[in-house]
C-alpha distance (Angstrom), angle and dihedral (degrees) to the residues before:
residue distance angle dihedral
X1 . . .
X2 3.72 . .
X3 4.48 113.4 .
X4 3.46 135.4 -178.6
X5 3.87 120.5 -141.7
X6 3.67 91.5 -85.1
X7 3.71 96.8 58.3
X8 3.97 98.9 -99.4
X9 3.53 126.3 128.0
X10 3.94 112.8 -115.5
X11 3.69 127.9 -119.6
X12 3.73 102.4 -88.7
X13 3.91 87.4 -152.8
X14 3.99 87.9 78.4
X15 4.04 97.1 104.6
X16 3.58 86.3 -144.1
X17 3.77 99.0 60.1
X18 3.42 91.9 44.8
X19 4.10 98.7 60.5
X20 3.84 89.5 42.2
X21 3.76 81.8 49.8
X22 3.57 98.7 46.1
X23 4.03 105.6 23.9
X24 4.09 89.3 46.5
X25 4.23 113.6 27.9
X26 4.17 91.1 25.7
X27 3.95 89.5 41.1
X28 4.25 72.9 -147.7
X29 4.14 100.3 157.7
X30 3.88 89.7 -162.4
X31 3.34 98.3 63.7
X32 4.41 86.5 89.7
X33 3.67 87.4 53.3
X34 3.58 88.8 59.4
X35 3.96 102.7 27.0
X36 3.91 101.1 35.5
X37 3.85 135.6 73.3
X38 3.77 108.9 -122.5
X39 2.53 105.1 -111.0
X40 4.23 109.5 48.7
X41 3.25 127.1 -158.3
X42 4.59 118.5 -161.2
X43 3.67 124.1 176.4
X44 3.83 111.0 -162.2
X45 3.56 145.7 156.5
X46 3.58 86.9 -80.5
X47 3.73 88.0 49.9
X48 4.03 141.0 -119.6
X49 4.08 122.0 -10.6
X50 3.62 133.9 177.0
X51 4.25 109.6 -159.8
X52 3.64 119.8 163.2
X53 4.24 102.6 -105.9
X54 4.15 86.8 -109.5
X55 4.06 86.6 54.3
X56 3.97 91.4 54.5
X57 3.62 96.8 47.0
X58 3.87 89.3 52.3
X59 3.63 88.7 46.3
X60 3.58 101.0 55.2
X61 4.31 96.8 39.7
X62 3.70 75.3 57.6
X63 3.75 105.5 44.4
X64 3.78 84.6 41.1
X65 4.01 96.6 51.0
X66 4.22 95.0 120.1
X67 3.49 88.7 35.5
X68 3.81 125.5 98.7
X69 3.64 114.8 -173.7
X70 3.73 112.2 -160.8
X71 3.96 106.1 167.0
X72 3.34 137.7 30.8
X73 4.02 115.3 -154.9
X74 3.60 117.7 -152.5
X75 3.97 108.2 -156.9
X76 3.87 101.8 158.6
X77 3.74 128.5 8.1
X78 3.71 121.0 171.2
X79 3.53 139.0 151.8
X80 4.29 133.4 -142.3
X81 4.24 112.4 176.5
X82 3.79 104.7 -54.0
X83 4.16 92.1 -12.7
X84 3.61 130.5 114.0
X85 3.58 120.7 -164.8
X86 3.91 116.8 -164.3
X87 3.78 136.9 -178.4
X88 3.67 107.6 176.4
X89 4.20 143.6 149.8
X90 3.74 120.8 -136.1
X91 3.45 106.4 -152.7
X92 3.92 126.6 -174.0
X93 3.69 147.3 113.8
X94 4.30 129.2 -68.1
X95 3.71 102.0 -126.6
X96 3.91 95.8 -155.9
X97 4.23 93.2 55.7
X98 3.96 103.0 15.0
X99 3.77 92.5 -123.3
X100 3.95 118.6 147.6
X101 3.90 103.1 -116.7
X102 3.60 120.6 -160.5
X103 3.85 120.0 -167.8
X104 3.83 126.7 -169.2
X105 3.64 126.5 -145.8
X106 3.82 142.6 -172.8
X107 3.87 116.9 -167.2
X108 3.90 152.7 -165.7
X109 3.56 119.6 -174.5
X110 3.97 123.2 173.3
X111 3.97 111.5 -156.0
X112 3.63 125.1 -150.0
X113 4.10 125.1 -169.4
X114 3.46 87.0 -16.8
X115 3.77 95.7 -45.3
X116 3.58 140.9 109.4
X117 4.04 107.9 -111.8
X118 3.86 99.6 171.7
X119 3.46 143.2 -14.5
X120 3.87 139.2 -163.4
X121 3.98 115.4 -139.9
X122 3.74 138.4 -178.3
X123 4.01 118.4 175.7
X124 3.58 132.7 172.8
X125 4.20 122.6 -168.7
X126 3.22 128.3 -128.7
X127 3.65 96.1 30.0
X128 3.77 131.0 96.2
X129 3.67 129.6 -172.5
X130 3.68 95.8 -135.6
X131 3.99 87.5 68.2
């Protein structure tokens, strides 16, 4: 179930709520294919990379192997032209120790034709906004 910050579930139309949806609570790889532009461009922390939107899904199912995500916690959600602004917590359970995790995020994501092209992320575990 996907909620904003007053307890209602989000339009699942949003592109971006739908690959954190899929990619991170279904684990579902294919979900880029469908949801990405190929190519995708992230700027982290770590700085800028350019994967092909099949690559990325991979990547995360993979980097996300003793993670279950169970909940995905809409806090902010808005829109500006082809800009989506996100503050969200992923909450779920590690696999390997069967702690609850929680995960906080702040994002950017720039559509195009109904696609996400690129997005700018910062996250930081153990941490959720709704504390």
């Amino acid at each position: 179930m996907i909620i904003d910050d007053n307890d209602n579930v989000v339009d699942d139309n949003d592109a971006v709520v739908r690959l954190w949806h899929r990619l991170w609570i279904d684990s579902d790889h294919t979900a880029a294919t469908e949801l990405l532009t190929d190519p995708f461009v992230r700027h982290t922390i770590e700085g800028r990379t350019v994967d092909t939107a099949s690559a990325y899904g991979l990547q995360v199912c993979t980097v996300t192997r003793h993670l279950k995500g169970t909940n995905v916690v809409i806090d902010h959600l808005s829109h500006t032209g082809d800009i989506t602004h996100i503050r969200f917590t992923l909450e779920g359970v590690n696999l390997t120790t069967g702690e609850p995790i929680s995960i906080g995020w702040i994002a950017q994501y720039r559509s195009e034709n109904g696609r996400i092209a690129e997005a700018w992320t910062m996250r930081q575990t153990d941490f959720s906004w709704r504390d």
